[in-house]
N, CA, C and O atoms as a GROMACS GRO file, in nm:
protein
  376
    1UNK      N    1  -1.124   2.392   1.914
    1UNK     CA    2  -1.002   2.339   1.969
    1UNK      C    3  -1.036   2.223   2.062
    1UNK      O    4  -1.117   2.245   2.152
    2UNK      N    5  -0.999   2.139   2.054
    2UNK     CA    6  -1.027   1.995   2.122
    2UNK      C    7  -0.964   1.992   2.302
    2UNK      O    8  -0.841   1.998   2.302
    3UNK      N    9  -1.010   1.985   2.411
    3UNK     CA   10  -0.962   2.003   2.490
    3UNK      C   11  -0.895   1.844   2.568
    3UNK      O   12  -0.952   1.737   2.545
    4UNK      N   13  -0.818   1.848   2.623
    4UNK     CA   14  -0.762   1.728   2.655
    4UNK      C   15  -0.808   1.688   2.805
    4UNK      O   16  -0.728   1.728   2.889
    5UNK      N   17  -0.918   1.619   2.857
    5UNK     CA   18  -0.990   1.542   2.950
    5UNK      C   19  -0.914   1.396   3.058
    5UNK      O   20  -0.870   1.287   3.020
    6UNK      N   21  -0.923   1.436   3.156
    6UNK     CA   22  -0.862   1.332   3.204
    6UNK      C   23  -0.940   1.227   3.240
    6UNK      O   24  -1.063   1.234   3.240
    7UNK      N   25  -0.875   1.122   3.271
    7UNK     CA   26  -1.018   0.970   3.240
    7UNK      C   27  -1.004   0.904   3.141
    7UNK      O   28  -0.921   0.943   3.059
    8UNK      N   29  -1.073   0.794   3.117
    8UNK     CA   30  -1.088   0.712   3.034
    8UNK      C   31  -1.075   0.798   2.913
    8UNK      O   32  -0.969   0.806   2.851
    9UNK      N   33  -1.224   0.888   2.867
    9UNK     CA   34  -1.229   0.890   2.745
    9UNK      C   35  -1.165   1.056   2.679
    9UNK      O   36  -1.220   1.167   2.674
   10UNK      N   37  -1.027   1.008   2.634
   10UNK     CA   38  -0.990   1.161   2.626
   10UNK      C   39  -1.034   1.232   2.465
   10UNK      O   40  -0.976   1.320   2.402
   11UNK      N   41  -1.105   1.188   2.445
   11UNK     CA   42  -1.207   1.265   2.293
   11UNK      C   43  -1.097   1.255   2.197
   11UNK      O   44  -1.121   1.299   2.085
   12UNK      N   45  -1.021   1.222   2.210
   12UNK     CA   46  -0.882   1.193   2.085
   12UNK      C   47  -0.912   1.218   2.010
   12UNK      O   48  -0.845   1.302   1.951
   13UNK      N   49  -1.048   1.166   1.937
   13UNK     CA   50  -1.124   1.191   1.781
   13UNK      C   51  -1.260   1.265   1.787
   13UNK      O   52  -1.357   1.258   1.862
   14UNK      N   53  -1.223   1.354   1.654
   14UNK     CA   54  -1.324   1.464   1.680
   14UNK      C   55  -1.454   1.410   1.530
   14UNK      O   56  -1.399   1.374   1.426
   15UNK      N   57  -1.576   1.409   1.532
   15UNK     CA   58  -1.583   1.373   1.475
   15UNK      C   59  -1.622   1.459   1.331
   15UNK      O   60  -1.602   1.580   1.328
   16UNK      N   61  -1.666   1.403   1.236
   16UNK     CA   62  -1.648   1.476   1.130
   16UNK      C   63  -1.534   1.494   1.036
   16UNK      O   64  -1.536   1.558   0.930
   17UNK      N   65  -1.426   1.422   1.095
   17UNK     CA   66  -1.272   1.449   1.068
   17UNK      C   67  -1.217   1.338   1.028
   17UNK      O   68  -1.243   1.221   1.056
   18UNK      N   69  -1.079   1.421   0.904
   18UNK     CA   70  -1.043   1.242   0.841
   18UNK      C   71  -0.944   1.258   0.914
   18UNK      O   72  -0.902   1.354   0.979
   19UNK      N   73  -0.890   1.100   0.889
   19UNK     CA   74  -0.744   1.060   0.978
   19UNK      C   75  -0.723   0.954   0.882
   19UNK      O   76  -0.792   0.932   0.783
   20UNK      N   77  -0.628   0.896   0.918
   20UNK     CA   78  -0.516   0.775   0.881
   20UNK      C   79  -0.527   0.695   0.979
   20UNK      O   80  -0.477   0.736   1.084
   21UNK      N   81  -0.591   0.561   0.980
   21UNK     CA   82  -0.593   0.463   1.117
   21UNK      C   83  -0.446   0.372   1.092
   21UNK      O   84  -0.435   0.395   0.972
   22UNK      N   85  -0.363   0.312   1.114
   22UNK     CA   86  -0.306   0.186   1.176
   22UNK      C   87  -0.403   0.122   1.230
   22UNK      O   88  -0.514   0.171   1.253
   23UNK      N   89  -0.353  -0.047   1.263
   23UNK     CA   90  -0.409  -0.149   1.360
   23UNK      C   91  -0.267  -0.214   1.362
   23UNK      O   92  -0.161  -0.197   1.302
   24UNK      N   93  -0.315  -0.300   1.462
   24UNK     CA   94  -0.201  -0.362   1.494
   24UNK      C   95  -0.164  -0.512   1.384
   24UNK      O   96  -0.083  -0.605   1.400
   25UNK      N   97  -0.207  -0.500   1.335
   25UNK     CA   98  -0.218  -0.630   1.198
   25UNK      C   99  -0.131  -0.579   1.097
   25UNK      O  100  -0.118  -0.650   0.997
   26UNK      N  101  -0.043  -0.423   1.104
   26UNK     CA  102  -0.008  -0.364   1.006
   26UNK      C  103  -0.132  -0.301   0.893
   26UNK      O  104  -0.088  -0.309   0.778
   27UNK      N  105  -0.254  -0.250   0.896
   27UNK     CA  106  -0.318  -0.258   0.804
   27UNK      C  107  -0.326  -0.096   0.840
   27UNK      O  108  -0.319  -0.046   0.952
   28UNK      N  109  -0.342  -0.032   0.720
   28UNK     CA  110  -0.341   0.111   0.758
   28UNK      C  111  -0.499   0.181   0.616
   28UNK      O  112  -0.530   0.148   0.501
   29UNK      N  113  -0.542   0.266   0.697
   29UNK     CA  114  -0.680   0.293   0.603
   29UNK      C  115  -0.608   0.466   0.662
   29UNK      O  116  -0.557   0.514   0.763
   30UNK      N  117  -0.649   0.514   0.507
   30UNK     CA  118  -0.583   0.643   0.482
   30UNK      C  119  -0.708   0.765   0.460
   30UNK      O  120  -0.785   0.710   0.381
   31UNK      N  121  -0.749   0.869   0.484
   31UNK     CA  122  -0.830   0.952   0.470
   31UNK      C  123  -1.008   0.902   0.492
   31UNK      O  124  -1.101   0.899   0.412
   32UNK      N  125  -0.997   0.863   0.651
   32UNK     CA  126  -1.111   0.825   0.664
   32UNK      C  127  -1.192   0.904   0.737
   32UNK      O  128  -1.120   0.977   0.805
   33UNK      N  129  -1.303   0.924   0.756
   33UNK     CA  130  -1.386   1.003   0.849
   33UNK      C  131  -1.469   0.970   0.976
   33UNK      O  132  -1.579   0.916   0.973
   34UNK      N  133  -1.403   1.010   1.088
   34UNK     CA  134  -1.508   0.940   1.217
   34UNK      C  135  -1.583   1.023   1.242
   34UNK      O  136  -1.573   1.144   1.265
   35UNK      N  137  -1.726   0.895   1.230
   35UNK     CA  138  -1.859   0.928   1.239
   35UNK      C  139  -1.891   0.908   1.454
   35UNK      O  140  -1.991   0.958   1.507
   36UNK      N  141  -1.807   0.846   1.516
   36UNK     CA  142  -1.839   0.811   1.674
   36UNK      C  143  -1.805   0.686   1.678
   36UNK      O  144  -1.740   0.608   1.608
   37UNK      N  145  -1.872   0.683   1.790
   37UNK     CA  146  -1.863   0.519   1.807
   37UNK      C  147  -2.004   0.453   1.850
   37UNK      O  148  -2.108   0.514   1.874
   38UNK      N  149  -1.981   0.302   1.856
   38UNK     CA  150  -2.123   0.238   1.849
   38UNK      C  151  -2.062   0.152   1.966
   38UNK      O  152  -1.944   0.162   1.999
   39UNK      N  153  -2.188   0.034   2.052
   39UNK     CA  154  -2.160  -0.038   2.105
   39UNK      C  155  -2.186  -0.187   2.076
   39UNK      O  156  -2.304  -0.218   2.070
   40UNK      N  157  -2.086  -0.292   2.054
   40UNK     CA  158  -2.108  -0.411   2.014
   40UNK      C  159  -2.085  -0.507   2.091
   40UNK      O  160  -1.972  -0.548   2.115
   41UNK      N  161  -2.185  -0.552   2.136
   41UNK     CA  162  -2.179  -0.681   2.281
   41UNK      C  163  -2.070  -0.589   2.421
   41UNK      O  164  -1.953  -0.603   2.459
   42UNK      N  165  -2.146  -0.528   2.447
   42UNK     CA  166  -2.106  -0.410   2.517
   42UNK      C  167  -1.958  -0.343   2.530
   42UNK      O  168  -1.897  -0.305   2.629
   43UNK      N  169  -1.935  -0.344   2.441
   43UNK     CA  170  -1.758  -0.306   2.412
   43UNK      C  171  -1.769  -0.182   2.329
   43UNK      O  172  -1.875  -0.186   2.267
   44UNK      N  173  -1.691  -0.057   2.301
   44UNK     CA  174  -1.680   0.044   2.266
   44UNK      C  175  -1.644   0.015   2.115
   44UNK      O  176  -1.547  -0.060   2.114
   45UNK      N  177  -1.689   0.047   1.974
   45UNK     CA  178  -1.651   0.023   1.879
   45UNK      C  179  -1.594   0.158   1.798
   45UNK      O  180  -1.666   0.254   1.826
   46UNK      N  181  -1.480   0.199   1.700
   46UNK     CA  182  -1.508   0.321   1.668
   46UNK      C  183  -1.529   0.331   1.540
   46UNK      O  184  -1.442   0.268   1.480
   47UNK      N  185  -1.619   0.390   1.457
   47UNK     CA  186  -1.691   0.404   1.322
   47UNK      C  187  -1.638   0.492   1.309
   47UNK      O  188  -1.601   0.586   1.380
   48UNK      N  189  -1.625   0.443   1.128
   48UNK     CA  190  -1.544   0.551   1.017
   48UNK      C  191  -1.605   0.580   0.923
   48UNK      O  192  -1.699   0.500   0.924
   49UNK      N  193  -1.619   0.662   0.813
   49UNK     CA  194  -1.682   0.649   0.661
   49UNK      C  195  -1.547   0.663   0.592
   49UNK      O  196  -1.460   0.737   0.638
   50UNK      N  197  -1.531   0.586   0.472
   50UNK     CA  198  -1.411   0.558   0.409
   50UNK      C  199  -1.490   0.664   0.294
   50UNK      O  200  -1.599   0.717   0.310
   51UNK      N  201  -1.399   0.675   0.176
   51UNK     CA  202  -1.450   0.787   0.098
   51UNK      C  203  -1.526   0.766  -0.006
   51UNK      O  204  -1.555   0.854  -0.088
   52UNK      N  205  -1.574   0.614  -0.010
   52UNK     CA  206  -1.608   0.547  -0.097
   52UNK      C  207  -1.758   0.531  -0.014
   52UNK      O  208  -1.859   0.492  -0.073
   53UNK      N  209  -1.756   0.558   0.093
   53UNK     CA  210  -1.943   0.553   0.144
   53UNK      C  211  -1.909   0.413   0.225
   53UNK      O  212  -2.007   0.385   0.293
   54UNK      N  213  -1.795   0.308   0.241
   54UNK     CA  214  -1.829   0.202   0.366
   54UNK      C  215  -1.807   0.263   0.497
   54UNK      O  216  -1.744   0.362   0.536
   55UNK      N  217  -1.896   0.153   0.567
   55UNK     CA  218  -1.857   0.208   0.693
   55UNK      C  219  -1.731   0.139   0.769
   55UNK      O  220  -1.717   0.017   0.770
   56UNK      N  221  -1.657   0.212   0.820
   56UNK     CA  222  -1.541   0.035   0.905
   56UNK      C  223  -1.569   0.073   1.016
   56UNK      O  224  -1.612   0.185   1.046
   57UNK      N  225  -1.541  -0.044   1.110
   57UNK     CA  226  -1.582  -0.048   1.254
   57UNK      C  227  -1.434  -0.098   1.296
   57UNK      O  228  -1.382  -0.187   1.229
   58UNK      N  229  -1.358  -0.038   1.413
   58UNK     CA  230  -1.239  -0.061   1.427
   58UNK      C  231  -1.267  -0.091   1.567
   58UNK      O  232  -1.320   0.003   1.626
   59UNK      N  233  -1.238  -0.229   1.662
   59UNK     CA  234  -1.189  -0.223   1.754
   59UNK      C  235  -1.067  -0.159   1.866
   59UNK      O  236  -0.957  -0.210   1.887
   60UNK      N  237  -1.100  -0.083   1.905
   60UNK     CA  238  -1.006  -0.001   2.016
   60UNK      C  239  -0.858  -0.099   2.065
   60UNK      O  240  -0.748  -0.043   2.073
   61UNK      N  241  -0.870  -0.202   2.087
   61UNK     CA  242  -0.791  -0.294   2.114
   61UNK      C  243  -0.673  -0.316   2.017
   61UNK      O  244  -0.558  -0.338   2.053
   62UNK      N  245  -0.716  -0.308   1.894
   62UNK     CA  246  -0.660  -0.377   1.785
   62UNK      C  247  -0.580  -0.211   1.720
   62UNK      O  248  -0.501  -0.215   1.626
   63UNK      N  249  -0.612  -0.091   1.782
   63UNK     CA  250  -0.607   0.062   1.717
   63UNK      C  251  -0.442   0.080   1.773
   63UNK      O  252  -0.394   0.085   1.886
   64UNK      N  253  -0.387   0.087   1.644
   64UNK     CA  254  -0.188   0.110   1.696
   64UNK      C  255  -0.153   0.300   1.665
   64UNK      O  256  -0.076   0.378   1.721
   65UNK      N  257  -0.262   0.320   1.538
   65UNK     CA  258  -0.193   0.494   1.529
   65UNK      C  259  -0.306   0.552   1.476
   65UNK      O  260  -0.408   0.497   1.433
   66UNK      N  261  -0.278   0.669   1.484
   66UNK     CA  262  -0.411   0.802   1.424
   66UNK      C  263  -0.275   0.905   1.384
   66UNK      O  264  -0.176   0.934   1.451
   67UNK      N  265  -0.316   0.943   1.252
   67UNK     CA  266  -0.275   1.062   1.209
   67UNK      C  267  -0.403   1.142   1.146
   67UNK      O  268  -0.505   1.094   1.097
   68UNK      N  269  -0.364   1.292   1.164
   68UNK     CA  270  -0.496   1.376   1.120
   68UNK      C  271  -0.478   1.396   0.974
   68UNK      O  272  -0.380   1.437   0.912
   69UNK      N  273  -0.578   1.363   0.939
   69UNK     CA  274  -0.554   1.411   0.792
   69UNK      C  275  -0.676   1.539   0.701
   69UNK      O  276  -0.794   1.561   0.728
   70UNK      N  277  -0.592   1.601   0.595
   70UNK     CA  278  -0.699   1.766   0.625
   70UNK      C  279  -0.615   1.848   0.667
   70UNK      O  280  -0.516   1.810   0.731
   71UNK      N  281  -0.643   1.992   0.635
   71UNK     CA  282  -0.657   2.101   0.722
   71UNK      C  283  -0.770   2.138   0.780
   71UNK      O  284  -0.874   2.151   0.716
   72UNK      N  285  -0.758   2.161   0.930
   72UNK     CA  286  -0.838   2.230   0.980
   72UNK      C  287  -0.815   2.358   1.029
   72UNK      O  288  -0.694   2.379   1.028
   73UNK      N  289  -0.876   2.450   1.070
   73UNK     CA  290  -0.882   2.593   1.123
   73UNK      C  291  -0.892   2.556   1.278
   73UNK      O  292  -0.897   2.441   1.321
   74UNK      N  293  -0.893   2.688   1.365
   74UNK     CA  294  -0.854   2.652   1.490
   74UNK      C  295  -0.963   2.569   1.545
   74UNK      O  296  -0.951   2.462   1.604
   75UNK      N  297  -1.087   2.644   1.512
   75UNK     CA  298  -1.244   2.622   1.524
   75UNK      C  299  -1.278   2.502   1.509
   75UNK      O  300  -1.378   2.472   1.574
   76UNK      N  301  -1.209   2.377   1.414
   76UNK     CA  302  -1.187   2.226   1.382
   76UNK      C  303  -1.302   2.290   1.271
   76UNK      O  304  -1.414   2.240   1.287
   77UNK      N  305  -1.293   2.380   1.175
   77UNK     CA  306  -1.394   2.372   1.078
   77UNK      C  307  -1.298   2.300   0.977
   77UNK      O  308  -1.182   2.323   1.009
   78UNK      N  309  -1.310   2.210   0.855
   78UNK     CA  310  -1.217   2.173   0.767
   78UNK      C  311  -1.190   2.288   0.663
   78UNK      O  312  -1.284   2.360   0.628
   79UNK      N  313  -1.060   2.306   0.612
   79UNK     CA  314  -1.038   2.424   0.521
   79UNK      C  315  -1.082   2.380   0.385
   79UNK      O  316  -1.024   2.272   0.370
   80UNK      N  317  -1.137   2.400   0.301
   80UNK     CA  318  -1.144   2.393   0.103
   80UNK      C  319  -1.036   2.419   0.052
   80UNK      O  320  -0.997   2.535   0.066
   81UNK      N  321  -0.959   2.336  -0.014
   81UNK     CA  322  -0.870   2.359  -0.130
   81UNK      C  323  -0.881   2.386  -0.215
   81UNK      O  324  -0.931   2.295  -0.282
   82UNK      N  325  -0.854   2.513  -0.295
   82UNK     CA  326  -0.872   2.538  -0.472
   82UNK      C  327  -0.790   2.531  -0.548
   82UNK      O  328  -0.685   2.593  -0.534
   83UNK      N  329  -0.812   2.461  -0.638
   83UNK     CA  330  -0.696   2.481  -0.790
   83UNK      C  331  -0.763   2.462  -0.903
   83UNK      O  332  -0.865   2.395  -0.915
   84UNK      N  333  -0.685   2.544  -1.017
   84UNK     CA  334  -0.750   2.565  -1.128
   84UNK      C  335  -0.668   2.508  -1.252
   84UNK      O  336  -0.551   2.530  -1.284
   85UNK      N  337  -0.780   2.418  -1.319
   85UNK     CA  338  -0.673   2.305  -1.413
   85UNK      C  339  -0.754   2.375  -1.514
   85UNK      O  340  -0.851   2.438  -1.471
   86UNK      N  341  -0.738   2.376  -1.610
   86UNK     CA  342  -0.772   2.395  -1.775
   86UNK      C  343  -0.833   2.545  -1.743
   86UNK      O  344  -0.923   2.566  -1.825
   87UNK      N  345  -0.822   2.615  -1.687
   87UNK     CA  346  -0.952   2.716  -1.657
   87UNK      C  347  -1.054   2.704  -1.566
   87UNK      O  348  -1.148   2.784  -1.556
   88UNK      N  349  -1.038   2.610  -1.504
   88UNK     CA  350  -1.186   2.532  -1.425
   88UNK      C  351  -1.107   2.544  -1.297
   88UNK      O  352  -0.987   2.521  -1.280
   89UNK      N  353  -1.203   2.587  -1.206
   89UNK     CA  354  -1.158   2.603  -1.029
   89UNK      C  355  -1.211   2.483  -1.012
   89UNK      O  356  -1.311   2.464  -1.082
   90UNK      N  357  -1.170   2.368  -0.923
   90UNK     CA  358  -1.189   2.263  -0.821
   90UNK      C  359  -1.143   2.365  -0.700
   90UNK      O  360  -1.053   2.444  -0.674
   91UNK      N  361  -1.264   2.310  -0.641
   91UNK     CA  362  -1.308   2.287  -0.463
   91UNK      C  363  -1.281   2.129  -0.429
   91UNK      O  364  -1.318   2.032  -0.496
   92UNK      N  365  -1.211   2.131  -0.313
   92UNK     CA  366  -1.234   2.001  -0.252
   92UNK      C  367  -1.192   2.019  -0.115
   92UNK      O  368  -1.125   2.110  -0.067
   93UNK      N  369  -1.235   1.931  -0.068
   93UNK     CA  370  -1.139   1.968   0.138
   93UNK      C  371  -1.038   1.833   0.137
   93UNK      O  372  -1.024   1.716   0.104
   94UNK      N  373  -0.987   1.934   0.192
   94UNK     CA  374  -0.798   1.870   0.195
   94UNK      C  375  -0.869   1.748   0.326
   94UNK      O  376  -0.795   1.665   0.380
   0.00000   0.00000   0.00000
């Protein structure tokens, strides 16, 4: 369970976890995964893995929304989805 910190950095993003970014450009990246953040010419950057293996680097400045995307359990473990097409079970995490 993510606890809410007062101060600057309130852990908003957990990592390991997909979300839905906005920016303020209107540009929206859908089921991405934050890996942390990095520092670039000493400014806070926040890193994603898209599902395709890039990495994006999002300026904090430019960041308009976060939605969670996934289920998670209380624990923030991600849940597995199953369904069974032709006879065949798929696994995947939501």
């Amino acid at each position: 369970m993510r606890q809410i910190n007062h101060g600057s950095d309130d852990n908003l993003l957990l990592e390991g976890h997909l979300y839905n970014i906005g920016t303020s450009d209107g540009v929206q990246w859908n089921r991405i995964t934050f890996q942390g953040y990095k520092f670039i010419n000493g400014k806070q950057i926040m890193v994603f893995i898209t599902e395709e293996n890039f990495q994006l680097t999002i300026n904090p400045s430019f960041h308009t929304f976060t939605l969670e995307s996934g289920n998670y359990d209380e624990f923030g473990i991600q849940i597995e989805e199953t369904e069974v097409l032709d006879g065949k079970v798929n696994t995947r995490r939501s």
